[in-house]
N, C-alpha and C positions, 0 to 999 in steps of 0.2 A: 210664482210664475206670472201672476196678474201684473203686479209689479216691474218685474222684468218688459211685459209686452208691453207695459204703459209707457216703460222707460225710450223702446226704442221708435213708438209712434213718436213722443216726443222730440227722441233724436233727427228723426228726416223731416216732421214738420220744420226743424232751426233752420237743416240743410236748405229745404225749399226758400223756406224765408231768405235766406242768406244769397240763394242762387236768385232767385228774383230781385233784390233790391241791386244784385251787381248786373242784372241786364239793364233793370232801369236805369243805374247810374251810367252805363257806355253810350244808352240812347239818350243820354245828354249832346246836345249840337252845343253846348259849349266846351268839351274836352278835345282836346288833339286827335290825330288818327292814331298816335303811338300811345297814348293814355290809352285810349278803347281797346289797343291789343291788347293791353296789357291786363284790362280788366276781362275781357273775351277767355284769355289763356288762364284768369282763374277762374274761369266757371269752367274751363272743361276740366280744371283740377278738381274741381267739385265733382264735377256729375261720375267722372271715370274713377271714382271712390262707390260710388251709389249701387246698388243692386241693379240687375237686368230688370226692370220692369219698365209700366207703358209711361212713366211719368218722365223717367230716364231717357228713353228712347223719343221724349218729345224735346227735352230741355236740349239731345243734340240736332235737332231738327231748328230748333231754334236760335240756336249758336252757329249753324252753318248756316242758315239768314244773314244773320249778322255779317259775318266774314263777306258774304256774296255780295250784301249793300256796300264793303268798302273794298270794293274788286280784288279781294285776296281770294281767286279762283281756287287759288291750290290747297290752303289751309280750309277750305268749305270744302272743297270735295273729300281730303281726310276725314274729318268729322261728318262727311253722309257716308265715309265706307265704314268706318266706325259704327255707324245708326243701320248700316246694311249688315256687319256680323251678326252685331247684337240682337235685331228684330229678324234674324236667319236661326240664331241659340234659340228664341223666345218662339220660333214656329208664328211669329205676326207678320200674314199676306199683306197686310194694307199695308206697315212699317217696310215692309222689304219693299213692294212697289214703289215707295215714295221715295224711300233711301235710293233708290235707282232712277228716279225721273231727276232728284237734287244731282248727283252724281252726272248726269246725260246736262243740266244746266251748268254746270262748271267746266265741261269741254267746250259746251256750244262755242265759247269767242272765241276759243282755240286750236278748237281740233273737232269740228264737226262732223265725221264721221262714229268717229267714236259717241258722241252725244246723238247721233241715229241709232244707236246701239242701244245705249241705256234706255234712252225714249221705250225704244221696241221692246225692249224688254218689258217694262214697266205697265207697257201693254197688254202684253199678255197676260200678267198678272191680273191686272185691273179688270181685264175681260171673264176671270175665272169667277173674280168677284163680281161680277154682274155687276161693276160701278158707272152707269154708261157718263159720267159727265167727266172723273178722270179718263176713260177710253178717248173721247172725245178730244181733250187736251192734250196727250199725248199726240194723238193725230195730226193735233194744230202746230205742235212743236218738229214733227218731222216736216210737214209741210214747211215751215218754216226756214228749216234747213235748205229743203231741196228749191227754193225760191231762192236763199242768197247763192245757192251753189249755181244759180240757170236752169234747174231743171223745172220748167215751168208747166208741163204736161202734169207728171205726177204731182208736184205741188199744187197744182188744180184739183185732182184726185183725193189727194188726201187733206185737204181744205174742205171739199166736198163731203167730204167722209163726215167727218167732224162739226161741220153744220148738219148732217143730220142728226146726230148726239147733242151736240150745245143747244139746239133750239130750242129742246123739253126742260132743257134743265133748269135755266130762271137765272144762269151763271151770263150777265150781261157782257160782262168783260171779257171774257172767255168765247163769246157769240161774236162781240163786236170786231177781235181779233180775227178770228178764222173770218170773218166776213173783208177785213184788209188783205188777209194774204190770199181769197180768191180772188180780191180785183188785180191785187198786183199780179197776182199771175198773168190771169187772164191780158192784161196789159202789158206783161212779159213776150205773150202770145200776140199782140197787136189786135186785139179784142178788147178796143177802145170803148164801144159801146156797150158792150158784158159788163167789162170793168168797171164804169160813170154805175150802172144799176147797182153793182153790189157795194160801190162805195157810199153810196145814197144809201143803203141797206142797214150800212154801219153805221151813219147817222142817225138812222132810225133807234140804232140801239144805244149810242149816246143821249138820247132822251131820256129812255127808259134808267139807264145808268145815272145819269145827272139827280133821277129823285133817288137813289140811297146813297150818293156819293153825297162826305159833307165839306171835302175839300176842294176848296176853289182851285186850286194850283193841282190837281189830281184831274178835276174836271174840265180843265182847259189843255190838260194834257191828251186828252181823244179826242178835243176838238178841233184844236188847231192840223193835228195831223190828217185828220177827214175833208175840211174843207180844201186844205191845201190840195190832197188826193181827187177833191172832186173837178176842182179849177182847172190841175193840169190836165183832169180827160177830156174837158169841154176845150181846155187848149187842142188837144189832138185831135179834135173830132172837127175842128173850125169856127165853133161857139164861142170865140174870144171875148166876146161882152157879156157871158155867163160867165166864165173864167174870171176876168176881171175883179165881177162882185162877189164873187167867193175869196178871191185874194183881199180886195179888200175889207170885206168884214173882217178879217184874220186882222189887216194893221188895224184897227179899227178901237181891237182891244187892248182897255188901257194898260196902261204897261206895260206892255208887249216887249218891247226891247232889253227892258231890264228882268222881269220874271223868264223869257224864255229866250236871249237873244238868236239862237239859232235857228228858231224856227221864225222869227222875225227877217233873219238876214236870208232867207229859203224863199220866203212868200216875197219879201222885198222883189228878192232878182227874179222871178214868177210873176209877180206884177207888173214888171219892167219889161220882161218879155212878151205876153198877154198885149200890151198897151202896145208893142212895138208891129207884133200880127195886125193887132187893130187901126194902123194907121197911126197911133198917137203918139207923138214923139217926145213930149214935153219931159223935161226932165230926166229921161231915161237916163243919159248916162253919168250923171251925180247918182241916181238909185241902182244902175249896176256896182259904181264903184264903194257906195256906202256897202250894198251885200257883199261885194269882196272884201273888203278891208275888216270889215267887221265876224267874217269865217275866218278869214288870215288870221288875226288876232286870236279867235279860238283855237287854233290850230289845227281846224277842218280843209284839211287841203284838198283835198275829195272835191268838197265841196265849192272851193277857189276855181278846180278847173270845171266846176259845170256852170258856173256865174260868170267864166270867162270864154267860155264857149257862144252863153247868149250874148254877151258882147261881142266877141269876134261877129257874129250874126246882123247885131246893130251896127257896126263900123262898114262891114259889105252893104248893107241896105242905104249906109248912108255916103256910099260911095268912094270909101278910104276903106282902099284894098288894101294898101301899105300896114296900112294900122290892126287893121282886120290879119292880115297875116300874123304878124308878130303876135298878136292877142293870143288868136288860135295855137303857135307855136309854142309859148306861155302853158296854155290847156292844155298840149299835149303832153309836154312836158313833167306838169303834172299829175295827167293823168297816169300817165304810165310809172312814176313815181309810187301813188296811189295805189296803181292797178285797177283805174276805174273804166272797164276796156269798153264801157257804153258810151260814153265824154271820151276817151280815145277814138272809136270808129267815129263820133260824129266832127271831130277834129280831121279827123283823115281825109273823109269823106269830103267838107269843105275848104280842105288846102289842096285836094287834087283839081278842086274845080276854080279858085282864084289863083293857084300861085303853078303858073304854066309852066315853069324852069324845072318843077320837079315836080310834076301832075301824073308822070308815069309811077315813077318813086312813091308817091303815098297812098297811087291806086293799087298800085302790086301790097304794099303793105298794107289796107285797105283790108283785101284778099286774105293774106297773110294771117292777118290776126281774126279775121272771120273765120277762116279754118281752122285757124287753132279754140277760137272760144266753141265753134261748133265739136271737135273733137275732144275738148274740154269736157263739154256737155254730155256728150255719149257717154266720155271715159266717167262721169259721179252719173251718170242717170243708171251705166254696169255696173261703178259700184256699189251705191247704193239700192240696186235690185238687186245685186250679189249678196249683200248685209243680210238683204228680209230673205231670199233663197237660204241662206247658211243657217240662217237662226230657226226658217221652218226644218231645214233638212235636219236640223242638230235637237231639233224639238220631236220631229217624227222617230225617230233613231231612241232617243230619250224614252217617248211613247212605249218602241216595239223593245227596249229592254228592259222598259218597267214590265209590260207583259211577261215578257220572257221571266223576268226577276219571280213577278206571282206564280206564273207556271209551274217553274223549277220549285218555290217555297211554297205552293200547294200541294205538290208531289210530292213535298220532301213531309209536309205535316202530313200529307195522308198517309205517307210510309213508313212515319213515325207511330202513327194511330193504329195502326195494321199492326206493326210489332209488337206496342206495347201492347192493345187487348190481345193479341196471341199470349206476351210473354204472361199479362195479369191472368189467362184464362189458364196455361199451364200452373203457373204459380197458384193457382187455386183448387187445379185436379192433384195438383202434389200435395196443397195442404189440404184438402179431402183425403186422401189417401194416408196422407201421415196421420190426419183424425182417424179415420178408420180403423190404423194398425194401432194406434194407440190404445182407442177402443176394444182393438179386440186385443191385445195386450191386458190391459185393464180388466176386460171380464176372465182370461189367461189367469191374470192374479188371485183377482176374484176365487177362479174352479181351482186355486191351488190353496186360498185361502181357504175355502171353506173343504177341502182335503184334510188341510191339519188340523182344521177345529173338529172337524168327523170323527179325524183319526185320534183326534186329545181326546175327545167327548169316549169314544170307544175304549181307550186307555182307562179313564175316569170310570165308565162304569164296569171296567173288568176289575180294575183295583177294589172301587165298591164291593163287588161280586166276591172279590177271594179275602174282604177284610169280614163280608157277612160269613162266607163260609168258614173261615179259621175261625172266629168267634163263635158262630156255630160250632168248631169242632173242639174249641178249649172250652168250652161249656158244657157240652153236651158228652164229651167222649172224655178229655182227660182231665176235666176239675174233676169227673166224675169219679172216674181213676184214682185220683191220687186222692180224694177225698174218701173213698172205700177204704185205699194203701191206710190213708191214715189213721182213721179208725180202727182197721183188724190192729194196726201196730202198735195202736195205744192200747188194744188190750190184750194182745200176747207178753208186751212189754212186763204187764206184771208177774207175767211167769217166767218160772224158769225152769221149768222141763224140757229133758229134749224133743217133745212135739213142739211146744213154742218155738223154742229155736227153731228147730226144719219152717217153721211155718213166717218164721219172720224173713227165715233165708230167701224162702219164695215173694215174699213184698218189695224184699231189696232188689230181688229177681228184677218184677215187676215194675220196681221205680226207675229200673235201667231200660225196662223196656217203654215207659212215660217218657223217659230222657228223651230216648231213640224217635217218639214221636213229634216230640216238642222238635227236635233235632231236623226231622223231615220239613214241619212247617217251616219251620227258619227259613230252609230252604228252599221253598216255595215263594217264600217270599223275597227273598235273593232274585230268584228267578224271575220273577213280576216285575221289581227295577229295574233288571237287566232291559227288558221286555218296551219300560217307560222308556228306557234312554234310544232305543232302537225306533223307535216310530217314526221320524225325521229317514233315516238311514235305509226302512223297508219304503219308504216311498219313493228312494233313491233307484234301491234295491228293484222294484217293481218296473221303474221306467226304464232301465236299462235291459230288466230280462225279460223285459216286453217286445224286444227289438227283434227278438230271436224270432218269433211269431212271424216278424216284417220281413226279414230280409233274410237272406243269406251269411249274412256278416256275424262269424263270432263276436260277440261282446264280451271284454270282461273288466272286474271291477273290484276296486278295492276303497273301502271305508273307513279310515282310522277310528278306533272305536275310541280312540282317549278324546274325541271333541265332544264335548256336553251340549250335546243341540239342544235342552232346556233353557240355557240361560242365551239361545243365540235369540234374535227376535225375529218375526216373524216375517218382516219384510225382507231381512237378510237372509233366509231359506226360500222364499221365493223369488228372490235374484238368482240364488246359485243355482235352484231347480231349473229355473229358466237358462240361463247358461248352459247346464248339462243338456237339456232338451234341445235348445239349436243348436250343438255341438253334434247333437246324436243325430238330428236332423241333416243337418249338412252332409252328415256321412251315409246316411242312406240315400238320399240325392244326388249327389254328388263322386262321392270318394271309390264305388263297387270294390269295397277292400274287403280281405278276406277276415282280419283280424281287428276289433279297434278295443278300446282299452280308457275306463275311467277310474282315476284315483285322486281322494283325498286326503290329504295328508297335514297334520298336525304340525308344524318346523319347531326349533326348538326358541323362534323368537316370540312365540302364541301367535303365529300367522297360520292361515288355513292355504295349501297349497294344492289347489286343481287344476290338473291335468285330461283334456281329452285328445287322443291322437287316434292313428289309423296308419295300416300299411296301402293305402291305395294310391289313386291317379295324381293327386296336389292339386296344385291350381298357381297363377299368376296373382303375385300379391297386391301389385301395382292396379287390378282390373277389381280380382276381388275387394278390396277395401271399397270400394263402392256403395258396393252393397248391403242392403238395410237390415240382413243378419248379422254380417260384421259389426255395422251400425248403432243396432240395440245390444249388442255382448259387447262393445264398448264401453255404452251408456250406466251399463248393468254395473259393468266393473268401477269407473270411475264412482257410479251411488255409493258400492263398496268402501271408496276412498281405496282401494288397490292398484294393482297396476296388469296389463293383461301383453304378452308375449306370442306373437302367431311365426313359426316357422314351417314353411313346404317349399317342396320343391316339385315339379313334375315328372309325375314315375314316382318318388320316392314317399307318399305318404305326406302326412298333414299333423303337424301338435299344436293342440292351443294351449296355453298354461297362465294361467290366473292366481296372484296371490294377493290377500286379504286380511285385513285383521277383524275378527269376530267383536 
C-alpha cells in the first residue's frame, strides 16, 4: 500500500512538472499565436485527465488567462465553465465565484449584459464569503459596464460602492481603477470638476502602485492614461495651460511613440486642441494630422473621428469653413461608422451651425440621435436594473424554498423519529413479552421437568420398596418353606412306609403351594413394570381428567400403551405435554364444546400420532394462526422435527393432529 501511494504522488508530481514547463514554454513571446494554441490545448489535455482537486481547478484558471491574453474569449470562457462544474462537484465558494467573474470577463467585449450577470453573481458569492476586496471588484466591473453602456448615474453608484471596499484593502490597482471610472462617470455626468478631483485621486494611487510595480511598461500604463484624464478636465473646465502641461509631460516621455503609439497619437491631438483653446496656433495642424494618420494606421477609427472633430474645430477657428465642413463630414462619417454617437453629436452640432444649406437637417438629426442615445440609456439603465431585480427575486424565491425545503425535511425527520421510537418502543414491549412467555414457558418446562423427575424418583423408590419387600418375602417366608419342605423330605425320603409317603405327599402339596407363591410375586412384579412404563401416560392421564373439575366439556382420551416413554427423552415429553395442554386450553377457552377427545397413537412407520379435536364453535384459520398458542404448538412441533395439521371450520369443531418420530 505504501508503495502504491508513493507511486501515485510521484505520478502528479510528473504531471505538475510536465503542465508547468508547457505553460512556460507558450509564455515564450518568441512562438507564434498558433504554436501557443497549440501548446494551451495540451495542457488542458493534461489537466481534464487529473482529479477534481484544488490544484486542478487552479491550472484551469490559469489556462483561461492564457486564452484571454490572446483574445480567444470563447475558448477561456469554456475552460472557466469547465473550472465552474468542477469547483460546483468540489462544493469550493471561492473556485465557483472566480469561475463566474472569469466567465462575466469573456462576455465583457461581447455581450455585456451577460458579463453584468456573471459579475453579479460572483457577487453574491463573494459577499457570503465576507471577501470584501473581490466584493469590491466585482463592483468595479459592473460599474464598468454600466459607463461604456451610458449609464453614468449608477456607474457612479457602483464605483462608489467599490471605493468604499478597495480603500481597506491595499489592492492599489483595483483603487486606482474604480477611482477612473468614478471620474469618467461623473464627466459622463458633466461633473467636470467631481471628475479633475477623483482623477487626481487616481494619481494619487499610481504612486503608491509605482513602488511595488517593477515594470516600466506596466507603470506607464496608469500613467499616461491619468494624466491624459486629468488634462482633458482642466480642458473642460477652461484651465487650458494646466491641460497643456499634463499633455505634455505624457509626450515628454521617452519613447512615447514607439512603447505606446496610441496613447501618444490621443495626447498628441489633446495637445493640439488644449494649444488651440489657448490661443496657440503653431503647429497645430501637422499635430492634428500626425494623430490622425498615425490612429488610421492603427486602425482606431473611433479614434480618426474624435482627432477629426478637433480639426474640423481648428479649420472654423481659422476661418476655412469650407474645409472645416468636409473635416467634420469626414468625423461623422466615421463616427457613425464606429458608433461613436459622442464625436457624432459634436459633428452634428457643429455642421448645423457652419454649413447653412443643411443646418435644419443636422439639427433635427442632432435631436434624433440625442433621443435615441437618451432612450438607449433608459432602455440598459431597465435593463440592467432588470438583471439585479431578477437575480434578487430569483435569490429570494431560492431563500423561501430552501426554507420550505427544511420545513418539509424537518417534518419529514421528525415524522420519521416519531414512528421509528413508536415502532423501536412496540418492538421492545413485543420483545419483552415474547421474553416473558418465554420465561414462563421455561419455568412451564421447568414444573413439568421436575413432575417426571418426582414422578421417576417416586417410581424408583416404589420399585426399591417392592424389591426390599419380595426379598423380605423370599427370605423370610418361602426360603423358609422350602428349606423346612426340604429337609422333612430328605428325611422321609429314607423311608418307606406308608406314613412317609402320606407325609411326602403333603410336601409336594406344599411345594405347589411355594410354586403358587413364587407364582404371585412374579406377578407383582409384572405389575410394578407395567406401573414404570405408565408414569409418562398417568401424567397425561391426569391433565386431561383434570379438565372435567374446569369445565363442562367431556374429555376423552386414548394412550397407545405400545409407546415405551422410557426410552423417549425428556424434552420430547415435555413438548408433547405442552401441546396437549394448549390444546386442552384452547378448548376451554374457546371451543364451549360438549365433547373433546385426545389420542396417541403409535403408526406402523414408529411415528407417534396426536390428535386433539372438539365438537364446538371452530374458529377462522386465517385470524387464528396469529396467534402465540398457535405460534408456540408450532414451534413445539417443528423442535419435534414433525409436522402439525389444524382443520375447523365454524359451527363444526376444531382438530389439531400432530405427527412425530420419537
Amino acid at each position: 500500500m505504501f508503495s502504491c501511494e508513493m507511486n501515485k504522488k510521484s505520478d502528479i508530481a510528473v504531471s505538475d512538472k510536465k503542465i508547468n514547463a508547457l505553460f512556460k514554454d507558450a509564455n515564450n513571446n518568441q512562438k507564434s499565436l498558433s504554436k501557443k494554441k497549440v501548446l494551451l490545448d495540451s495542457i488542458f489535455h493534461e489537466i481534464s485527465r487529473r482529479k477534481n482537486d484544488s490544484i486542478t481547478r487552479n491550472f484551469h484558471f490559469q489556462l483561461a488567462d492564457e486564452f484571454y491574453r490572446l483574445n480567444d474569449f470563447q475558448t477561456s470562457r469554456i475552460i472557466s465553465e469547465e473550472a465552474f462544474n468542477l469547483a460546483n462537484d468540489a462544493n469550493d465558494s471561492v473556485a465557483t465565484a472566480k469561475a463566474l467573474y472569469y466567465i462575466g470577463d469573456c462576455y465583457e467585449p461581447i455581450k455585456k449584459d451577460s458579463a453584468f450577470y456573471y459579475y453579479l453573481q460572483a457577487e453574491k458569492i463573494y459577499r457570503r464569503l465576507k471577501d470584501s476586496e473581490n466584493v469590491g471588484r466585482m463592483l468595479l466591473y459592473k460599474g464598468g459596464i454600466l459607463y461604456s453602456e451610458g449609464n453614468y448615474i449608477e456607474s457612479e453608484i457602483e464605483a462608489s460602492k467599490s471605493l468604499q471596499l478597495l480603500n481597506k484593502s491595499g489592492n492599489y490597482k483595483l483603487t486606482y481603477s474604480a477611482y477612473n471610472i468614478l471620474a469618467n462617470s461623473l464627466q459622463g455626468l458633466n461633473d467636470f470638476n467631481g471628475a479633475l478631483k477623483y482623477h487626481e485621486l487616481a494619481l494619487k494611487e499610481y504612486d503608491k502602485l509605482k513602488l511595488k510595480e517593477t515594470d516600466p511598461k506596466v507603470i506607464l500604463g496608469y500613467y499616461i492614461p491619468t494624466l491624459n484624464n486629468i488634462g482633458y478636465m482642466y480642458d473642460k473646465i477652461g484651465e487650458h495651460q494646466k491641460a497643456i502641461k499634463q499633455f505634455e509631460k505624457i509626450i515628454a516621455i521617452k519613447d512615447l511613440r514607439k512603447l505606446f503609439p496610441e496613447y501618444y497619437a490621443a495626447t498628441l491631438s489633446n495637445l493640439a486642441y488644449s494649444k488651440m483653446k489657448a490661443g496657440d496656433f503653431k503647429d497645430l495642424k501637422e499635430m492634428f494630422y500626425e494623430s490622425i494618420h498615425l490612429r488610421d494606421s492603427l486602425g482606431n477609427q473611433a479614434g480618426v473621428a474624435y482627432s477629426k472633430v478637433q480639426l474640423g474645430e481648428f479649420y472654423l477657428i481659422q476661418k476655412d469653413t469650407l474645409q472645416s465642413i468636409v473635416t467634420l463630414k469626414e468625423s461623422y462619417q466615421l463616427a457613425s461608422d464606429t458608433k461613436s454617437y459622442y464625436e457624432l453629436l459634436r459633428c452634428l452640432k457643429l455642421l448645423s451651425k457652419i454649413d447653412t444649406s443643411r443646418s435644419q437637417q443636422y439639427s433635427d438629426e442632432y435631436i434624433a440621435v440625442s433621443d435615441s442615445l437618451q432612450k438607449k440609456e433608459r432602455a440598459t439603465r431597465n435593463k440592467y436594473a432588470r438583471i439585479a431585480y431578477e437575480t434578487e427575486r430569483l435569490e429570494e424565491e431560492n431563500e423561501v424554498l430552501t426554507k420550505r425545503n427544511l420545513y418539509i425535511l424537518l417534518g419529514a425527520a421528525f415524522f420519521i423519529f416519531v414512528v421509528t421510537a413508536l415502532g423501536i418502543i412496540r418492538h421492545l414491549k413485543a420483545k419483552n413479552k415474547e421474553l416473558q412467555l418465554i420465561q414462563q414457558q421455561q419455568e412451564a418446562n421447568e414444573e413439568i421437568y421436575h413432575l417426571l423427575v418426582e414422578q421417576q424418583e417416586k417410581v424408583n423408590t416404589a420399585k426399591e420398596e417392592e424389591k426390599t419387600r419380595i426379598a423380605m418375602e423370599l427370605h423370610d417366608n418361602i426360603m423358609n418353606k422350602i428349606y423346612g419342605v426340604r429337609m422333612n423330605l430328605g428325611f422321609f425320603n429314607n423311608k418307606a412306609d406308608e406314613k412317609a409317603t402320606e407325609k411326602r405327599k403333603e410336601y409336594i402339596l406344599e411345594l405347589q403351594n411355594i410354586e403358587k407363591e413364587i407364582r404371585t410375586i412374579s406377578h407383582d412384579l409384572t405389575k410394578n413394570s407395567y406401573f414404570e412404563e405408565r408414569n409418562f401416560t398417568e401424567l397425561l392421564s391426569f391433565l386431561i381428567k383434570n379438565q372435567e373439575n374446569i369445565n363442562t366439556t367431556d374429555f376423552h382420551y386414548e394412550i397407545d400403551e405400545n409407546i415405551d416413554w422410557d426410552t423417549v427423552p425428556n424434552t420430547t415429553k415435555i413438548n408433547i405435554y405442552r401441546i396437549v395442554q394448549e390444546g386442552i386450553l384452547n378448548i376451554n377457552k374457546y371451543a364451549n364444546a360438549k365433547n373433546a377427545f385426545v389420542t396417541l397413537t403409535l403408526t406402523e412407520t414408529g411415528k407417534v400420532q396426536l390428535i386433539v379435536s372438539d365438537d364446538g364453535a371452530g374458529f377462522d384459520l386465517k385470524i387464528a394462526k396469529k396467534g402465540i398458542g398457535l405460534k408456540n404448538m408450532t414451534e413445539r412441533i417443528t423442535a419435534l422435527k414433525g409436522e402439525l395439521n389444524i382443520k375447523s371450520n365454524i359451527g363444526k369443531g376444531t382438530q389439531i393432529e400432530a405427527v412425530f418420530p420419537l
